[in-house]
N, C-alpha and C positions, 0 to 999 in steps of 0.2 A: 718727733719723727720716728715713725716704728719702720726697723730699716735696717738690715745685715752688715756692716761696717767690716767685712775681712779680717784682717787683721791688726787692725789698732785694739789698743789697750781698753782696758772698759772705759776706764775713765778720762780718756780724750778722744777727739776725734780733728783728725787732721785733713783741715780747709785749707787748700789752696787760696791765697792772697793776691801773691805779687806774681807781676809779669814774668818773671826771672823764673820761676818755679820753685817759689822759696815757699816755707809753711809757717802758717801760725797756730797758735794752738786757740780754741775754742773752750770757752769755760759753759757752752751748751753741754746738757746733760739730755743721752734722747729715752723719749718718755717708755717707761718700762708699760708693757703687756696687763699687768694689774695690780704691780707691788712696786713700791716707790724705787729710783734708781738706787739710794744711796743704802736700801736694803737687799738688792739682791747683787748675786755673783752672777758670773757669765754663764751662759746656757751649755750643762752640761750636759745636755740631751738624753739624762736620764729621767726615767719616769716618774721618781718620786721628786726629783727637780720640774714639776713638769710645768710652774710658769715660768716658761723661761723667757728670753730676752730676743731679740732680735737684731740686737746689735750683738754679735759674735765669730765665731773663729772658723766658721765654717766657709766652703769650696761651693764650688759647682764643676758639676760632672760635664764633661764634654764631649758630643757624639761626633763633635766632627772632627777630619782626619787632617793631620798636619802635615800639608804638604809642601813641605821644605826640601832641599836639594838633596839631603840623608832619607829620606822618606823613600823619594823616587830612587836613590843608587840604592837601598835596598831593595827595594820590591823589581830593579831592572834586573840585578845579580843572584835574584831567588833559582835555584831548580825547580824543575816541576818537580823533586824528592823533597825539598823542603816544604812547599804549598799543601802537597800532601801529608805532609808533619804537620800543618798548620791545622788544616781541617781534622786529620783526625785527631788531635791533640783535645779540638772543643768539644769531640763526639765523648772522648774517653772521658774528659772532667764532666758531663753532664751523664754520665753511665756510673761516675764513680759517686756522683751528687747525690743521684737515687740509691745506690747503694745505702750510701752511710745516713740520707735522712730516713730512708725506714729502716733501717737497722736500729738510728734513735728513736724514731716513733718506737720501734715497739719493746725497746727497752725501757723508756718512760711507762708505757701502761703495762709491764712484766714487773717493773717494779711498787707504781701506785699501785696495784691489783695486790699483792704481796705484802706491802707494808698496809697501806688502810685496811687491808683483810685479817690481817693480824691484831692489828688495833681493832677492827669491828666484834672478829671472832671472841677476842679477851671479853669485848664489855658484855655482848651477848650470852656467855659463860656463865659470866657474874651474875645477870639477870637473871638467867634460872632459875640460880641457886637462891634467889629472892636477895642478895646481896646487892642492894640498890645502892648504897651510898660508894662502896666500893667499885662498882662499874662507874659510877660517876667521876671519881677520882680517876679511876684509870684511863678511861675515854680523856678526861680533858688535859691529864699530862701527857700521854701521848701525842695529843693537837698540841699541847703548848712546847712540846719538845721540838717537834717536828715543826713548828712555825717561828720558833727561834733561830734554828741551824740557818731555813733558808732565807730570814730577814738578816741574820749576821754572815752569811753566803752575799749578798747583794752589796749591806752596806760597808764591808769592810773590803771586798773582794773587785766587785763587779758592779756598781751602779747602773750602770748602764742597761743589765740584764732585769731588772725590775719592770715593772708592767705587762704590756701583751707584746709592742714592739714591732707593732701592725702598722701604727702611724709612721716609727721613722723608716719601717722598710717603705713603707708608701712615697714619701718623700725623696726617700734613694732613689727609687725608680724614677718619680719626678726629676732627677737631678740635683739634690740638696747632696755633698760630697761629704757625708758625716762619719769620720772612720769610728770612732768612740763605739758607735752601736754595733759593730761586726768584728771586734775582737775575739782574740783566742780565749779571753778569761769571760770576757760574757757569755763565749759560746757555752762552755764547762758551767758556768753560774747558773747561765738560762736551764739545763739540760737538769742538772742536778736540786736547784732550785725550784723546778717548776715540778720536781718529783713529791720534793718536800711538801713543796706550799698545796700542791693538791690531795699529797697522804694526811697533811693535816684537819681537814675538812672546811675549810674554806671554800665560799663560794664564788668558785671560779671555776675555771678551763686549762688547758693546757693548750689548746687547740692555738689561743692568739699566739703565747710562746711558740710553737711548732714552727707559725712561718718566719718567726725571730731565726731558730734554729734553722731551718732550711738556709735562709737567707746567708747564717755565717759559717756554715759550712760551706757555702760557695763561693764565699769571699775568701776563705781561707786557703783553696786552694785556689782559685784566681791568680794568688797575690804570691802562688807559690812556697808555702808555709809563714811561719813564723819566724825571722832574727832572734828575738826578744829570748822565746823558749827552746832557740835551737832546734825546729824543724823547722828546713828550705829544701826544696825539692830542684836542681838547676833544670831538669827536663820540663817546665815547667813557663820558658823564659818566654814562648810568644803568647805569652796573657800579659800584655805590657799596657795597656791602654783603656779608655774609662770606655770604649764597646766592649768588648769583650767581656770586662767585668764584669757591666750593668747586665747584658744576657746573660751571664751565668747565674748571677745573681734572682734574676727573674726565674730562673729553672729550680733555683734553691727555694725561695717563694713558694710558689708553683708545686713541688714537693712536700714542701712542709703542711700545706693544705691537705694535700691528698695521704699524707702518713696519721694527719688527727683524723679524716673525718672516713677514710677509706674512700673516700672521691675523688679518682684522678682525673675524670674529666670538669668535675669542678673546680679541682688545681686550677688546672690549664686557664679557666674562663675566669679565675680570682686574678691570676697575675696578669691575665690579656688585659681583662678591665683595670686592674689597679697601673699599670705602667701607659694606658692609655686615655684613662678615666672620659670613656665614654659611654657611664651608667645612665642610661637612658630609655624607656618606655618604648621610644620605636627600635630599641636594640635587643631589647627582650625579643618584642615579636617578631622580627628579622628573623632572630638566631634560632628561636624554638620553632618557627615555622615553616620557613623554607629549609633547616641543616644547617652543621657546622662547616660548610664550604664555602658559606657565605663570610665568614667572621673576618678570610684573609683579607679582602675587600674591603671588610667595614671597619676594619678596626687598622687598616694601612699598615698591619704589621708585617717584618719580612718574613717568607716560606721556612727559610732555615730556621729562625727562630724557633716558630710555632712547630716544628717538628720538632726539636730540641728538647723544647718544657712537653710536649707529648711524650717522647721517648723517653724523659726522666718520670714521668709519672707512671708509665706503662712500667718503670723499674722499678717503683718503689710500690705500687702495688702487686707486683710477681714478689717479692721481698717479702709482704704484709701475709697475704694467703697462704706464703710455702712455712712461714711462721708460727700462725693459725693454726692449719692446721697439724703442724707436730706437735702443738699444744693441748688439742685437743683429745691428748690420748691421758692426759692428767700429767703429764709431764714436769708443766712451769708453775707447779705449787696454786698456788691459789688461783691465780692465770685461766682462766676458761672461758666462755661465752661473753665475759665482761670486757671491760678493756678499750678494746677499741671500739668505738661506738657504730651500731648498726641496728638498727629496729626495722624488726620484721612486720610490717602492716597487711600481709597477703591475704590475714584470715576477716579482715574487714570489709564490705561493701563499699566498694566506690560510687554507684547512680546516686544521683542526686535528683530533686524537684526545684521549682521554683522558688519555694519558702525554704530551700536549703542553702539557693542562692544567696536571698533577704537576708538569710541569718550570717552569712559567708562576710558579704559588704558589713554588715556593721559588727561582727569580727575588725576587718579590715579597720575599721573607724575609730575602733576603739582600740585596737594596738598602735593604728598611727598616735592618738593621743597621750596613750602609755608611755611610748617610744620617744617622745620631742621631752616630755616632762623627763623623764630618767634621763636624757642629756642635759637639759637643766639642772638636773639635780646634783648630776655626776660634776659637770663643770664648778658649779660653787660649792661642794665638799673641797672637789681637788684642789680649790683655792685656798680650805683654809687647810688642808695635808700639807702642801709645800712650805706653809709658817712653820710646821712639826721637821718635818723632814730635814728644810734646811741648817737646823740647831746641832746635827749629827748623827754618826753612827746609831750613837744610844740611844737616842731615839727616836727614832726606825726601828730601831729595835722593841723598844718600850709599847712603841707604837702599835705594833704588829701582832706582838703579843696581849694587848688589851682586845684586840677585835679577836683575836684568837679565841679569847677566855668569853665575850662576848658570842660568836659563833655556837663555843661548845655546848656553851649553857641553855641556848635558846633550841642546838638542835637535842639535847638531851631533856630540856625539860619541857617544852612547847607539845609533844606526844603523851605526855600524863594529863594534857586535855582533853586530848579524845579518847572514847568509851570503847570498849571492846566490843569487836562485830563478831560474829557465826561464823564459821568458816563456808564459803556456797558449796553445794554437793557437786558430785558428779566434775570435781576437779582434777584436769592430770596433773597438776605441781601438786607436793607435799603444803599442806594449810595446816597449822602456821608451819611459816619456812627457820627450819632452824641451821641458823647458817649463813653466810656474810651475806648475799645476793639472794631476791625473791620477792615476789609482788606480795608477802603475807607477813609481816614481824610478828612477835612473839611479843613480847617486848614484857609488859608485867600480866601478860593476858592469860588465863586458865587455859589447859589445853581442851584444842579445838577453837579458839578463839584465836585474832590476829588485831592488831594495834594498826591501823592503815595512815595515821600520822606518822609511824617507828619506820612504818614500810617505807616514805621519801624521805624523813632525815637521819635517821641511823644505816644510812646505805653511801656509795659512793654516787657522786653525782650524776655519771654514767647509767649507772642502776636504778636511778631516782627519775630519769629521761627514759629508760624503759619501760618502767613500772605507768608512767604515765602515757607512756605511745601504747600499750598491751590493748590490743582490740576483744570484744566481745567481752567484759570485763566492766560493764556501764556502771554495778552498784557496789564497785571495789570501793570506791571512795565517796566518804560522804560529802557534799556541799558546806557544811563547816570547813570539814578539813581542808579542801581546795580554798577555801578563803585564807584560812590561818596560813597556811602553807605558802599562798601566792604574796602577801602583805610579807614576811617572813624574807623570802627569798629574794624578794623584791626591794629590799631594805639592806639586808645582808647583803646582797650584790652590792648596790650603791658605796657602803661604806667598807667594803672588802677593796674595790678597788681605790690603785693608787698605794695600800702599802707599799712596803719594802721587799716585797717577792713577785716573781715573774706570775703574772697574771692576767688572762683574757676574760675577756667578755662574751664571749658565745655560747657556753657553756649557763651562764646564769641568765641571760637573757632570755635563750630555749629553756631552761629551768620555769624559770616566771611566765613567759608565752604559755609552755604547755599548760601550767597549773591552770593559768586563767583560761586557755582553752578550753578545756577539761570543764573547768566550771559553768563556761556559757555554754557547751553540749549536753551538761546532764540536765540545766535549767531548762531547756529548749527541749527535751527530750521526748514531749508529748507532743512537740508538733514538727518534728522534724526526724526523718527517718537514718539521717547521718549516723554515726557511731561512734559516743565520747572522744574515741582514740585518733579520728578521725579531726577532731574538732582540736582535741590536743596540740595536732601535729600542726592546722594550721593558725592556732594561736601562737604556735613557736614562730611561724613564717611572719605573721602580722606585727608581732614585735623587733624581730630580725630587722622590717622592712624599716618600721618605725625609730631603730636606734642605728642602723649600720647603714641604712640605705642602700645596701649593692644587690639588688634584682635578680641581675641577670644570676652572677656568682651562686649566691645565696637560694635560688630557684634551683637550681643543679646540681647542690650539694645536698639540699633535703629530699630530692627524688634519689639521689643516690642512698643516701643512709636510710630510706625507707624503702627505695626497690618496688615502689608501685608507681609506674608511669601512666596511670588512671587518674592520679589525683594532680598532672600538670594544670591542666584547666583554674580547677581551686585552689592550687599554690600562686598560678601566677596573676590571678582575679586578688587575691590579698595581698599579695607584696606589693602591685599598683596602687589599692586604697590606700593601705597604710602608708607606703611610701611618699603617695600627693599630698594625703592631710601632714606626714609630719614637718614635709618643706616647708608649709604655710607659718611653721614656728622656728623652726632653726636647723641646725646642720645637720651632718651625720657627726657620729659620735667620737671616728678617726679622724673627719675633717676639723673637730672642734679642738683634738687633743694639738691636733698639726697648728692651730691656731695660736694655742694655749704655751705651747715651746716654741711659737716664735721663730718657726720653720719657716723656711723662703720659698713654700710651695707655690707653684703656679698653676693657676687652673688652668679647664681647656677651651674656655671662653675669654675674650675681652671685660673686661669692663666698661660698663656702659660711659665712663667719663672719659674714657681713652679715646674714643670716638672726636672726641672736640680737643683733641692734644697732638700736634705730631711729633714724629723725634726729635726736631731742635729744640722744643721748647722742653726736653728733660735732662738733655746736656749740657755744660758749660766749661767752658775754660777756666785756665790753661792747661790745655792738656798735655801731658807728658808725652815725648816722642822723644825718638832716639835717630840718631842718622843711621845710614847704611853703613858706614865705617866710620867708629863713634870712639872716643877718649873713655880708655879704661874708667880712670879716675871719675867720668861723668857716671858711667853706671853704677860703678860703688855706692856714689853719693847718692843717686835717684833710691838703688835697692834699699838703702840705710834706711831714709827717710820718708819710706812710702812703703805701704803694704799693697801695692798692686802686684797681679799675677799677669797681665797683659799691658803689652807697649805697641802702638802704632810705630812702625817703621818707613823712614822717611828717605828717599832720594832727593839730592841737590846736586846742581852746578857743583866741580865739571862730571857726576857719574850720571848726570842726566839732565836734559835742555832747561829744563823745569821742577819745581817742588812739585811730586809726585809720589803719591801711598806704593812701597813696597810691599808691605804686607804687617805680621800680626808675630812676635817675638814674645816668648809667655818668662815667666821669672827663671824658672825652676831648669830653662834651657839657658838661659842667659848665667845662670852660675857653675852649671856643669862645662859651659865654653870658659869661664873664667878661668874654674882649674883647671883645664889644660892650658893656660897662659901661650895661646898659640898668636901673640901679639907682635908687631910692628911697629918701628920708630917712625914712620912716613904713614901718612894717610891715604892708601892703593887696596886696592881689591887685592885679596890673597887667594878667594876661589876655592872650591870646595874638596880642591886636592889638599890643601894643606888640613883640612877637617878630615877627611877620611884617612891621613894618616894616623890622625891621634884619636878618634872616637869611631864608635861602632851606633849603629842606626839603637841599640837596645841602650847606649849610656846616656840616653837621651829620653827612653820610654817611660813612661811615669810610675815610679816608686813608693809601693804600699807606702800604710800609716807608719812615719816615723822610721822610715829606710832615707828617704829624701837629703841630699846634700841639703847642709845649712848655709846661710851669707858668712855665719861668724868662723864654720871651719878655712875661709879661704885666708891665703895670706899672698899677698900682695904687697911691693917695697913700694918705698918713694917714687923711683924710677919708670917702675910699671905701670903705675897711676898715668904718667904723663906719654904711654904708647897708646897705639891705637890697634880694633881686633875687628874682623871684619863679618858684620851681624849678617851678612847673605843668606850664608848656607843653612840657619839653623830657624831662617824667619817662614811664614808659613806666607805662602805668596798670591796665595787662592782664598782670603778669608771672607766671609759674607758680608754685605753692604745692603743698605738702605740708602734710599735721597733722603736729605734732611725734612723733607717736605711729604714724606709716608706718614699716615695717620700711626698712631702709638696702637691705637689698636689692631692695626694690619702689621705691623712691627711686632706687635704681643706674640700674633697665631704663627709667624715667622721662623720667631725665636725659640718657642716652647715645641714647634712641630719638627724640628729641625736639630733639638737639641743640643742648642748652641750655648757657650759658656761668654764670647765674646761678639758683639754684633758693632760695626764700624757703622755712624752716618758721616757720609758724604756731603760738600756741599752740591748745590742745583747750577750753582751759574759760577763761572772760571771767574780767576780773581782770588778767591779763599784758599786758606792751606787745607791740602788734600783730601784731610778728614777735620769732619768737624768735634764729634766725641767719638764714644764707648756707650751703650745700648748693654747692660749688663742684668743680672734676673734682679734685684731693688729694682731697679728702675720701673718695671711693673707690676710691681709687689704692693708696692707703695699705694695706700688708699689715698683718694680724691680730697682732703684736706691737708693733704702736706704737701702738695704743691705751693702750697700760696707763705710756706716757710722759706727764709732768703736765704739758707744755710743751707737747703736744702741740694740745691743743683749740685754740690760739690761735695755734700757727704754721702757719696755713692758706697754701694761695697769694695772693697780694694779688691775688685778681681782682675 
């Protein structure tokens, strides 16, 4: 049973038995994701854990509003002075989001720029001097220094902060409630970590971390600071609930896009699609076609929203430029043209012919092919990473530092194959470039000569995506080298990810697209009038298409960072190819990581077997319910023994003619009513005067990671056990329903569009008690052979 079990322990899982609502325990064991149970631990949603389990600790986010009788006396006793706090409270955290994500943006590339330029500059030095063996020492202690700090940053600090962090922001937005990943120490891990792991020359990005870091910077102030490190902010107190958060969070997203790539309206269209996931061929041409006025419509998102993550990108890129350019007076050290990624493609030809088309499409064909194979590859590496990873700190560390020393060496020695070129005339850069950054190394070459292998791997990777996008520039690189270069980097990416440092993938993917771009434009070169750099750019597109599959996004972030709106046509003629061939073989490469940890994503389709399933048949009894005015002592007992987060509430004779659904009572309200022990010896309605004396509508809103009252802090006597407390006021009275007799796949599109944590079936015909289950995200998570498991109805998620 591959299946999210809430809160039970790994190693049991608690089936309801008996009529009474008694448990027994199960000596089933449910079947791990790809490594036996008895070998792995529970899914700690980091990324060098990353087969994780599916049986685990994790929430679901809840979009809908709880409307209990504290709900409506707050929002009836609001001012219009308070609503107005309310709204501009979300204006200012989304104004302070963009602030502080490109403030990080661009002290991450102030600082990779600065430290890999110092580390470049040394080994460059040495080469001069013809002191080869010494450059070489010094190049790969530097890497191995600087790839140490940030795999002992991750493994001893931050787990969580490892990888790109693209998949469990993806999943948040889906709704998976995984606090682990938006921590204060991952945020600091991820930022400082991903500074290291890219000064080290590893082949990676910073870009997938950025939307990490977006992300928890907006959790962070969401939630109001941190307990833990002693910063809480109180003005901060109506971001109390899983909307707010989730929006904010999508703006931090959203940001973090546009601080790596300087694309803020690609932000916007990564986090539309990723919190909507409807990446699709008629969404492309929708949106590119008709304008972005269309997207509110198609993508059913709210107005506020989409202004929101607008407004934060429109902040973080005024942030980016006013940055820029004070840097560009030689200010930020080594800091200059580099950095943040933008290539200028102005001085290229965009017309194209027929045979540029020809050659365009099987582009297209062959990055689709590229793209599914490197998800295949990358998926069974990462299988056998977690056997390493899970053994410890050390190594992770061991780990990280072998592909380190592995990196260095191939990118220091792999350039002593190719031959020294002429430097071409009539050039305005200085050939060879002496100096961190420049399409010409030096490297052991006499002068007037340039090393054009030293020119992509003894540069930052940024500079190495330049040097490849540089238009009019066809006979820079020879066709060896774009071979070496592409097999290289293309290898090196594979087994780079998945260490123990914060790590994306767009950065080497666009590495390997361009090379092999590059390659199939200079090959083509006599019968196609395009322009190497031209063909570079969209071999980056074609492999993008073929490993990440996001179209739309990924189409409007490479017109942004190339800045010629000529080449839309050709971008999105190859992200199509490749995107349709690489479906034909497997996922995208975040959907497969989503897979691989054992995340409770939901997609935005049915499953074709839900169709012949309705809701009765994935519910079962007994369900736990609680009456409207219920025995302390009964609840204690349920809480102890159950890890559910939701309870049907139920009216009986004499508070109503008939057994009849009150509505939907969640845990974490039913313990905060406990301590205030606002109980009664007689079983009577108390009415929701006696709750408003002793709670406030916020002692009731939900409580960052690890703020949350526990069951164990409450203390309750003999005596109290045997009164009674009256569930009314706190139970949500308006929750959503199904008839038991709605197909599971109109139930799926329901649930997932609505963003529901808890869905109630109903019976069809009177007679039945009121509800017949819980409709929870397992339930349609669950693939098409674990129905026909007898254990199954009953080991739901305890949500």
């Amino acid at each position: 049973m591959d299946q999210c079990l809430g809160d039970t322990t790994p190693d049991e899982v608690l089936i309801p038995m008996q009529t009474d609502g008694s448990f027994l325990m199960s000596d089933d064991r449910v079947r791990e994701p790809l490594l036996a149970a008895s070998k792995r631990a529970m899914n700690t949603t980091s990324q060098t854990a990353i087969v994780g389990t599916k049986r685990c600790t994790i929430e679901s986010l809840d979009y809908e509003v709880v409307e209990n009788d504290l709900f409506k006396e707050d929002w009836r006793t609001k001012t219009r002075v308070q609503i107005f706090k309310y709204v501009c409270m979300k204006w200012s955290l989304a104004l302070l989001v963009g602030l502080i994500t490109g403030l990080v943006g661009f002290f991450n590339n102030f600082a990779v720029e600065n430290i890999a330029g110092f580390k470049l500059l040394l080994t460059s030095n040495l080469m001069l001097k013809e002191r080869y063996h010494a450059a070489f020492v010094a190049y790969v202690g530097c890497n191995l220094l600087l790839a140490t700090v940030a795999a002992a940053l991750c493994a001893y600090i931050a787990p969580a902060a490892a990888g790109s962090g693209i998949p469990e922001v993806k999943a948040y937005l889906n709704g998976v409630d995984s606090h682990s990943i938006l921590a204060p120490s991952t945020l600091l891990v991820k930022i400082f970590g991903s500074i290291f792991g890219v000064s080290a020359g590893f082949v990676l990005g910073k870009e997938g971390p950025m939307v990490h870091t977006g992300a928890c910077v907006a959790s962070l102030l969401s939630q109001g600071g941190s307990r833990k490190y002693h910063l809480t902010w109180r003005s901060l107190q109506y971001i109390k609930n899983d909307r707010d958060r989730r929006d904010l969070i999508t703006c931090g997203a959203a940001a973090g896009v546009a601080a790596a790539f300087r694309a803020p309206v690609g932000g916007v269209l990564f986090a539309l699609v990723e919190a909507n996931h409807l990446e699709k061929i008629n969404d492309l041409l929708v949106i590119l076609s008709n304008g972005y006025q269309h997207q509110i419509k198609l993508f059913r998102w709210r107005n506020a929203l989409l202004w929101r993550t607008f407004f934060t990108n429109a902040v973080v890129a005024v942030v980016l430029r006013s940055l820029i350019v004070y840097c560009r007076g030689g200010k930020c050290g080594l800091f200059g043209k580099g950095g943040l990624i933008m290539f200028d493609m102005s001085s290229t030809v965009s017309t194209y012919s027929t045979a540029d088309l020809l050659a365009v499409m099987i582009l297209g064909v062959i990055g689709g092919f590229l793209g599914a194979f490197y998800n295949y590859l990358v998926s069974k590496i990462l299988c056998q990473y977690s056997k390493i990873n899970e053994k410890g700190a050390v190594f992770k560390i061991i780990h990280t530092m072998s592909i380190s020393l592995l990196t260095s060496c191939c990118s220091y020695g792999i350039p002593w194959l190719a031959r020294c070129t002429p430097c071409p005339p009539g050039l305005a850069d200085r050939c060879p470039t002496i100096g961190r950054s420049g399409n010409f190394k030096n490297f052991q070459c006499p002068p007037g000569h340039y090393n054009d292998l030293a020119s992509l791997f003894l540069n930052t990777n940024e500079d190495a995506i330049r040097n490849l996008f540089s238009g009019n520039t066809g006979n820079e690189f020879d066709i060896s080298t774009l071979i070496l270069f592409f097999i290289a980097v293309y290898c090196l990416g594979l087994v780079t990810y998945g260490i123990a440092v914060p790590s994306g993938l767009f950065i080497p993917v666009i590495l390997a697209g361009a090379s092999f771009g590059r390659l199939v434009g200079t090959i083509l070169g006599s019968i196609s009038d395009l322009d190497p750099a031209i063909f570079a750019l969209l071999g980056a597109a074609s492999l993008l298409g073929g490993t990440m599959r996001m179209t739309v996004s990924v189409c409007v972030i490479l017109l942004e960072l190339t800045d010629d709106l000529l080449m839309l046509p050709l971008v999105m003629l190859v992200l199509l190819i490749s995107k349709s061939v690489a479906d034909n073989f497997n996922i995208g490469v975040y959907d497969l990581m989503i897979q691989m940890k054992g995340l409770p994503y939901l997609e935005a389709h049915a499953e074709p077997y839900m169709r012949h399933l309705v809701a009765h048949d994935v519910v079962s009894g007994p369900l736990l319910t609680f009456f409207g005015v219920e025995k302390v002592g009964n609840i204690i007992q349920i809480l102890k023994t159950t890890g559910h987060h939701g309870f049907p509430v139920i009216n009986e004779p004499p508070f109503s003619e008939a057994p009849e659904l009150c509505g939907l009572v969640l845990r974490s309200h039913l313990i905060v009513l406990l301590k205030g022990k606002r109980f009664t010896k007689d079983k009577v309605l108390t009415g929701s005067t006696e709750v408003f004396k002793s709670f406030g509508s916020f002692d009731f809103a939900k409580a960052g990671p690890g703020k949350g009252m526990k069951l164990e802090e409450l203390e309750i006597s003999a005596d109290e056990m045997e009164m009674y407390v009256d569930l009314h006021p706190i139970t949500n009275k308006s929750p959503y329903t199904v008839v038991e007799t709605m197909s599971l796949a109109k139930a799926a599109l329901l649930f997932r569009e609505l963003g529901l944590r808890h869905l109630f079936v109903v019976p069809k015909t009177p007679g039945k008690p009121p509800v017949v289950g819980i409709l929870t995200r397992p339930d349609f998570y669950e693939r098409a052979h674990t129905w026909s498991l007898p254990s199954f109805q009953s080991a739901k998620e305890n949500e």
